[in-house]
C-alpha positions as a LaTeX table, in Angstrom:
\begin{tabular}{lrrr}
\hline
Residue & $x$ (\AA) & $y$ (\AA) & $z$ (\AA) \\
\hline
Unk1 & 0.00 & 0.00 & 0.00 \\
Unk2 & 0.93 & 3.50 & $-0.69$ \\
Unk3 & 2.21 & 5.78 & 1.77 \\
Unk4 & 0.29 & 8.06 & 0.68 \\
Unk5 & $-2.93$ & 6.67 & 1.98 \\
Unk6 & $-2.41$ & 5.13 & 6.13 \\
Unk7 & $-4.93$ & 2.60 & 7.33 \\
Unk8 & $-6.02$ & 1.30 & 10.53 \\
Unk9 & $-7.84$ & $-1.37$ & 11.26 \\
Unk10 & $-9.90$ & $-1.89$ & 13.98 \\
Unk11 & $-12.58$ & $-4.75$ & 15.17 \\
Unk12 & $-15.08$ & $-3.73$ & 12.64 \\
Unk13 & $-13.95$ & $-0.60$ & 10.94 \\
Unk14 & $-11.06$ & 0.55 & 9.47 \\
Unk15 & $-9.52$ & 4.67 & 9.27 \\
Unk16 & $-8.54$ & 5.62 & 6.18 \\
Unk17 & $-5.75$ & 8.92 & 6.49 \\
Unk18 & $-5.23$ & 10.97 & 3.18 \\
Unk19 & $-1.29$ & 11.48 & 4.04 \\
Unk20 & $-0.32$ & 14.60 & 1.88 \\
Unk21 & $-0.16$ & 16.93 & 4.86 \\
Unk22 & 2.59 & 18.84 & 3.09 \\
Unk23 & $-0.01$ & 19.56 & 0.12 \\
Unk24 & $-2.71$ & 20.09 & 2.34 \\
Unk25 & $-4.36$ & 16.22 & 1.34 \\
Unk26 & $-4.71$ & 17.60 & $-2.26$ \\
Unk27 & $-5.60$ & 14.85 & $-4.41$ \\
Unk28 & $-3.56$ & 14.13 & $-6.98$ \\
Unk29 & $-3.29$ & 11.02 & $-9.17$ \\
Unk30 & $-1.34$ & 9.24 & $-7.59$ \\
Unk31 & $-3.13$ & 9.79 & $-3.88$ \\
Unk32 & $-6.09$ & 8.97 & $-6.02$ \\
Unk33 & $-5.05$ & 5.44 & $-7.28$ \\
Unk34 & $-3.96$ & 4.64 & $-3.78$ \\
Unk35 & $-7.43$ & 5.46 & $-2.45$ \\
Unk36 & $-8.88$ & 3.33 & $-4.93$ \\
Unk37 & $-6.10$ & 0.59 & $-4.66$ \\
Unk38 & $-7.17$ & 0.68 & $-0.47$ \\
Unk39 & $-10.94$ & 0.40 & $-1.10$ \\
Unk40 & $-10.23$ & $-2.57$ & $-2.73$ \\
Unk41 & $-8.31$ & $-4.03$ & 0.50 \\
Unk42 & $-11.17$ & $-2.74$ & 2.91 \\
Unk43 & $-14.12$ & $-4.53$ & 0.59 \\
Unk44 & $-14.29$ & $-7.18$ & 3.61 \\
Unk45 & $-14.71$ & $-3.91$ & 5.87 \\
Unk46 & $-18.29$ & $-3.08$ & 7.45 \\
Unk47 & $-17.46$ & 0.85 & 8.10 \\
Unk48 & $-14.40$ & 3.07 & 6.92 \\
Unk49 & $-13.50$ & 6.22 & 8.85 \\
Unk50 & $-11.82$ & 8.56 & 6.21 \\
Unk51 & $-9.72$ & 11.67 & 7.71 \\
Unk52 & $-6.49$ & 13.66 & 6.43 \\
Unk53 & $-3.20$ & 13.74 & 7.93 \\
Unk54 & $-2.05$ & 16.63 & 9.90 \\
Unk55 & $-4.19$ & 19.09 & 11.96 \\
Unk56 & $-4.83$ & 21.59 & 9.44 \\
Unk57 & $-6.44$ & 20.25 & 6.18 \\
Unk58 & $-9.05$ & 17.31 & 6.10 \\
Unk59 & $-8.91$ & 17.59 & 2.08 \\
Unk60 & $-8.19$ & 20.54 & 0.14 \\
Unk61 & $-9.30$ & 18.68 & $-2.97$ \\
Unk62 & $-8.23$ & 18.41 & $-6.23$ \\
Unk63 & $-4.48$ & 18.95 & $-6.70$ \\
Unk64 & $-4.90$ & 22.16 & $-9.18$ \\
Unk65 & $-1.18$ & 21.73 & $-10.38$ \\
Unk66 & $-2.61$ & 18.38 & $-11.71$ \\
Unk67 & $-5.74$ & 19.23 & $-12.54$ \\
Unk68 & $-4.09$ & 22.18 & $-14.44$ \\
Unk69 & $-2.21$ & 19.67 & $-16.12$ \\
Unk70 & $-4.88$ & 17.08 & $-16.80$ \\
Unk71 & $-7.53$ & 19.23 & $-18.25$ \\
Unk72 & $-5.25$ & 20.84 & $-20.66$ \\
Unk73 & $-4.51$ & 17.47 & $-22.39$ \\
Unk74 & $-7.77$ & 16.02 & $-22.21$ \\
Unk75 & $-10.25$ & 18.39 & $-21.11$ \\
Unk76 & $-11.35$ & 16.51 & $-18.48$ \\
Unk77 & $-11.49$ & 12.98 & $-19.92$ \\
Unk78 & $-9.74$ & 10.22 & $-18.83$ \\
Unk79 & $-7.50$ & 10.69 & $-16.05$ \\
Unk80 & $-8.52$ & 14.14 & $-15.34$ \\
Unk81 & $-11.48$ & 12.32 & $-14.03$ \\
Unk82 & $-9.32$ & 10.97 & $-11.35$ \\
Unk83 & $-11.10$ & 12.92 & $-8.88$ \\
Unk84 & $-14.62$ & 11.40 & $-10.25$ \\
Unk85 & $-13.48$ & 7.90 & $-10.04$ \\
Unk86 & $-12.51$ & 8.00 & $-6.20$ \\
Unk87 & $-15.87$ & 9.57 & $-5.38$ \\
Unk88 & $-17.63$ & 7.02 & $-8.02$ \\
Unk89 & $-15.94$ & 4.19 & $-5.94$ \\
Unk90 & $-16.58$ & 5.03 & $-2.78$ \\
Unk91 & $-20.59$ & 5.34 & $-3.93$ \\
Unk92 & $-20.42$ & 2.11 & $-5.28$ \\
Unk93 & $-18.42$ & 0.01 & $-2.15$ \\
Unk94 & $-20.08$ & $-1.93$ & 0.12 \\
Unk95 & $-19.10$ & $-0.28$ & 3.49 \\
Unk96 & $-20.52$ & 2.77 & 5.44 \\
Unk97 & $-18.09$ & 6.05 & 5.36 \\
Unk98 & $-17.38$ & 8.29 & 7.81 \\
Unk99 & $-15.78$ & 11.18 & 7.27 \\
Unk100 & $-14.06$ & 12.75 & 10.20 \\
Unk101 & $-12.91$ & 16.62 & 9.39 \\
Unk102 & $-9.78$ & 17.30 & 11.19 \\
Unk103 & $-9.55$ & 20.40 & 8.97 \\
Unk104 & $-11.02$ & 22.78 & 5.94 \\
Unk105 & $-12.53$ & 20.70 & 3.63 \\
Unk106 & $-12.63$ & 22.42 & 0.20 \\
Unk107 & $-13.86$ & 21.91 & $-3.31$ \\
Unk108 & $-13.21$ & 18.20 & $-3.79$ \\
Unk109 & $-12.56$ & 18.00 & $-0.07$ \\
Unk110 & $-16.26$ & 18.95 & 0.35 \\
Unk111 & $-17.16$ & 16.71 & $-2.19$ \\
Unk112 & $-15.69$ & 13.60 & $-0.14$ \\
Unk113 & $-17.87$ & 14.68 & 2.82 \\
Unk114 & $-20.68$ & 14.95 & 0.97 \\
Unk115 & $-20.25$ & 11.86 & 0.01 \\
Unk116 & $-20.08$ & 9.96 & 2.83 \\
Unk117 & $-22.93$ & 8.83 & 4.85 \\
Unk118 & $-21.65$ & 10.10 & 8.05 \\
Unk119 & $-19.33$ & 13.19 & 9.14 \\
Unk120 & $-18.49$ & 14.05 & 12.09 \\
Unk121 & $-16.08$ & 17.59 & 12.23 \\
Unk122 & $-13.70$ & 19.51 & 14.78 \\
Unk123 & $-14.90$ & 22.56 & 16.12 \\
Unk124 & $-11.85$ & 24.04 & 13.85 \\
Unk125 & $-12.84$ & 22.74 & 10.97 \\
Unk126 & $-13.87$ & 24.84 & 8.06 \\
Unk127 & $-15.95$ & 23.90 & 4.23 \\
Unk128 & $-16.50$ & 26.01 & 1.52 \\
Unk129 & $-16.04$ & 25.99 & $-2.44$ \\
Unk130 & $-13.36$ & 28.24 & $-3.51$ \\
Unk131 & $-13.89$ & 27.34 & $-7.67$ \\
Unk132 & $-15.16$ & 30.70 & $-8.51$ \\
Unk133 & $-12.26$ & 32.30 & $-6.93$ \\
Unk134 & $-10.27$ & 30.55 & $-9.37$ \\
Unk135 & $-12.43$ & 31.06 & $-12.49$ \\
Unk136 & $-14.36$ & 27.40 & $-12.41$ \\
Unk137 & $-17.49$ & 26.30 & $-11.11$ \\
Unk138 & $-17.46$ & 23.85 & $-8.28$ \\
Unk139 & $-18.17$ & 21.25 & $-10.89$ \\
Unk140 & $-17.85$ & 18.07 & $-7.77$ \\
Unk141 & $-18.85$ & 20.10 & $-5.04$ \\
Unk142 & $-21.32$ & 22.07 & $-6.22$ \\
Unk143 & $-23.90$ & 19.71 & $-7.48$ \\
Unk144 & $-22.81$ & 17.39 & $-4.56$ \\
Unk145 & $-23.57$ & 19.93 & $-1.79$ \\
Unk146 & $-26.78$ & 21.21 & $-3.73$ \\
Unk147 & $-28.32$ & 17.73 & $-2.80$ \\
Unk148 & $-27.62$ & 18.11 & 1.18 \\
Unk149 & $-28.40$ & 21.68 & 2.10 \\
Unk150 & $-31.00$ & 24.19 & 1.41 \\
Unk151 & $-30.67$ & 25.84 & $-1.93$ \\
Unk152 & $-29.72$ & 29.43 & $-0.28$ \\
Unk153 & $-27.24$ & 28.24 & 1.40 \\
Unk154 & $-25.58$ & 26.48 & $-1.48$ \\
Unk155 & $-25.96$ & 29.78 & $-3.18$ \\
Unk156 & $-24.19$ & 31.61 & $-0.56$ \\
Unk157 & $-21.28$ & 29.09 & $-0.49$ \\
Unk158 & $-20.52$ & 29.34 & $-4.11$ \\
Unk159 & $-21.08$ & 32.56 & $-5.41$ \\
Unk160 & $-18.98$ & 33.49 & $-2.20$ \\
Unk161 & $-16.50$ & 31.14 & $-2.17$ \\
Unk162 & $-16.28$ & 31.76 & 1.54 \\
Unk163 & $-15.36$ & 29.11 & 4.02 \\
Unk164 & $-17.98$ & 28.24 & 6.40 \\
Unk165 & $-17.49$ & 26.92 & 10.02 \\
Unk166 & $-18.09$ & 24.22 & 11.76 \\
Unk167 & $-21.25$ & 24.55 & 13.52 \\
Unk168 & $-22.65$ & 26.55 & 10.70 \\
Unk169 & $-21.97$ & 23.26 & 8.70 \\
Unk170 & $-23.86$ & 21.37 & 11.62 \\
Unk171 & $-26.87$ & 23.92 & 11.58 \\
Unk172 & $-27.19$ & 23.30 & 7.01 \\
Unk173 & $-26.70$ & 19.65 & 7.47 \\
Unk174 & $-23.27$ & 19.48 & 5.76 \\
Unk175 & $-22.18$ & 17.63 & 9.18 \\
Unk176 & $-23.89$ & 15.53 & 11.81 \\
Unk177 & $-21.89$ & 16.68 & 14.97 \\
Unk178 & $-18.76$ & 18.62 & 15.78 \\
Unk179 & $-16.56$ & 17.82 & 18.61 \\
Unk180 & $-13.35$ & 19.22 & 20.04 \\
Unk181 & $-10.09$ & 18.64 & 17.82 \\
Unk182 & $-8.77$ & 15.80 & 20.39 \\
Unk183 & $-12.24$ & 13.89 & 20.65 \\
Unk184 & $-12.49$ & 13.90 & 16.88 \\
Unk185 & $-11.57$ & 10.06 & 15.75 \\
Unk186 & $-12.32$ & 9.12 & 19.17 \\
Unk187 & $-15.91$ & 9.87 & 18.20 \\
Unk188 & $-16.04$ & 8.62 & 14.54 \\
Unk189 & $-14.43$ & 5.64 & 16.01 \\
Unk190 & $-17.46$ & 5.12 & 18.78 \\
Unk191 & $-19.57$ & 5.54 & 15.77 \\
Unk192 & $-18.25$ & 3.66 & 13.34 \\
Unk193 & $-18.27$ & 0.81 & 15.92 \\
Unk194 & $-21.61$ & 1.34 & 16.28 \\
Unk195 & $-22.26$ & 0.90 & 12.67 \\
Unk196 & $-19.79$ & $-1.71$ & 12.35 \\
Unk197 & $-22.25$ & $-4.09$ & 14.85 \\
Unk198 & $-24.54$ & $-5.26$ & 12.40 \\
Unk199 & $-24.23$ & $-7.66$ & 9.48 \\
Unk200 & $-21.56$ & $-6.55$ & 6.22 \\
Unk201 & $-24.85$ & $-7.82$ & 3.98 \\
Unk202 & $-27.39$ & $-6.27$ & 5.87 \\
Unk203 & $-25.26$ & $-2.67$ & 5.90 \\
Unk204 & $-24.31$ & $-3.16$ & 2.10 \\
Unk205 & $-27.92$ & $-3.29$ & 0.96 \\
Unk206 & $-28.98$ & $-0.87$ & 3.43 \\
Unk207 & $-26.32$ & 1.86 & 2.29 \\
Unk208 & $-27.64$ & 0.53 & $-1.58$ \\
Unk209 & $-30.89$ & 1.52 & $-0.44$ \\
Unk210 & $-29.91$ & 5.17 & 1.49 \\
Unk211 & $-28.16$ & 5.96 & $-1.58$ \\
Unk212 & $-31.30$ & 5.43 & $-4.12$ \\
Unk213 & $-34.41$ & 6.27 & $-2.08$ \\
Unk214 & $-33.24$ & 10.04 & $-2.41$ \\
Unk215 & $-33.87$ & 9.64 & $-6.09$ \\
Unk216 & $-37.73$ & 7.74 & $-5.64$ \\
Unk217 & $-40.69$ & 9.11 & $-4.83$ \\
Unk218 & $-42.89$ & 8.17 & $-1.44$ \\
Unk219 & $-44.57$ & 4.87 & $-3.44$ \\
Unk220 & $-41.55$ & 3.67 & $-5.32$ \\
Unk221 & $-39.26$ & 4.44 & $-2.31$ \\
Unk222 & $-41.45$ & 1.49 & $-0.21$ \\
Unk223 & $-42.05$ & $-0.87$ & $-2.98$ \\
Unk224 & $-37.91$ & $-0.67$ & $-3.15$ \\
Unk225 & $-37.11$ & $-0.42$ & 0.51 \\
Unk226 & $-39.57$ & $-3.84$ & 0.54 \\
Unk227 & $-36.98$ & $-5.14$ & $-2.41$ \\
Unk228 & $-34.30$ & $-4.52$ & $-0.48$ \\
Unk229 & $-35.48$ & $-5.86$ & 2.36 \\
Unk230 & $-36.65$ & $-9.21$ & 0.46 \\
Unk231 & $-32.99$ & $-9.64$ & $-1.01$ \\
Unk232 & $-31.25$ & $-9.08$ & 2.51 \\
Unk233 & $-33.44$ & $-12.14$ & 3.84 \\
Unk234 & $-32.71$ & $-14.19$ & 0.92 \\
Unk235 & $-28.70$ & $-13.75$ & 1.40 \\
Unk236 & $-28.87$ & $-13.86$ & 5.24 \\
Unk237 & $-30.59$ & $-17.27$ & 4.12 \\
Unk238 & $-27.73$ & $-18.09$ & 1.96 \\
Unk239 & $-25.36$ & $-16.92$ & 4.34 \\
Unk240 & $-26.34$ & $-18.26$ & 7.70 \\
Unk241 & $-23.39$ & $-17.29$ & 9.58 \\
Unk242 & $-23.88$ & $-13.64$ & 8.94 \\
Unk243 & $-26.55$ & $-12.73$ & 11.99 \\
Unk244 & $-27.70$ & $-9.82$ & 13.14 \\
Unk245 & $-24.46$ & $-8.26$ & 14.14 \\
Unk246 & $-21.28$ & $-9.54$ & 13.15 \\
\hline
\end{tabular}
């Protein structure tokens, strides 16, 4: 594994450190392949905590000297998607994600809270989208944080491109709790066992379903949540030694 991506394992979860402190836990290709390269050792995993390195910067997002490079060969094809990928695979594994903001969490760094189910954040910590500052729209972060916060607020984050803090985050629903800086992975550890409890198949489905009732209406989201429900009890039938918690 990559030293550019530290994990822990624990009972039932594992923590999953961006290690770029130096570059703020930019994401750059490489970081990127090694996130995706660590996914695919943590499959087995019931809950990852994901957190940055350092005590200043949770993720600063995508590195712009490479996306600077990237886009101006192939306009955002291909690799330059690197940033895409990551967020693609973490949508489409099995285990429950934490994030745990140790730090500002910008542009793509927003983006990877956003897109994890849980987030817990110091009271230091600091999110915002910066693109327009740079002459982009916050093409991850933007649509990403549209989806979990009211549409004024997204407004105000990026035609600003001001930081926000932490309990501000809290109070929009960009976070679920903020806690000192030195209780931080203490606390997405206590939840992330909490998490970590119950069955890997019965959690895999059950993030499946979170992530696709948002798009279904009040009838189709029960006739689904029923589907899901009917293909957990046919596994757990397949798979007797996976009870209730495991």
């Amino acid at each position: 594994m990559s030293d550019l991506v530290l994990i822990e394992k624990h009972e039932n979860h594992a923590v999953l450190t961006l290690n770029r402190p130096d570059k703020r836990n930019a994401v750059n290709i490489e970081l990127a392949d090694a996130i995706i390269a660590a996914l695919t050792e943590l499959e087995e995993v019931p809950v990852i905590v994901v957190t940055g390195a350092g005590d200043r910067a949770f993720c600063a997002g995508v590195d712009l000297k490479e996306r600077k490079r990237t886009w101006s060969t192939s306009l955002g094809v291909a690799r330059g998607q690197y940033w895409v990928d990551v967020n693609e695979a973490i949508r489409k594994h099995p285990s429950v994600f934490i994030a745990a903001v140790n730090g500002f969490a910008l542009g793509g760094g927003l983006t990877l809270v956003n897109n994890c189910e849980l987030a817990v954040a110091a009271d230091s910590a600091t999110f915002g989208m910066p693109e327009l500052s740079f002459g982009v729209f916050p093409g991850l972060a933007g649509p990403t944080t549209m989806r979990r916060i009211l549409p004024k607020h997204a407004a105000q984050m990026i035609f600003t491109a001001q930081r926000i803090d932490a309990q501000t985050a809290l109070r929009w629903g960009i976070i679920n709790e903020v806690v000192e800086p030195q209780r931080l992975l203490q606390r997405a550890n206590e939840l992330a066992a909490a998490v970590g409890q119950w069955s890997n198949i019965t959690l895999g489905f059950a993030k499946r379903a979170y992530r696709e009732l948002t798009e279904k209406g009040w009838a189709d989201g029960i006739d689904y949540a029923n589907h899901i429900t009917s293909l957990i009890v046919a596994q757990r039938t397949l798979h007797p030694s996976e009870g209730a918690s495991s």
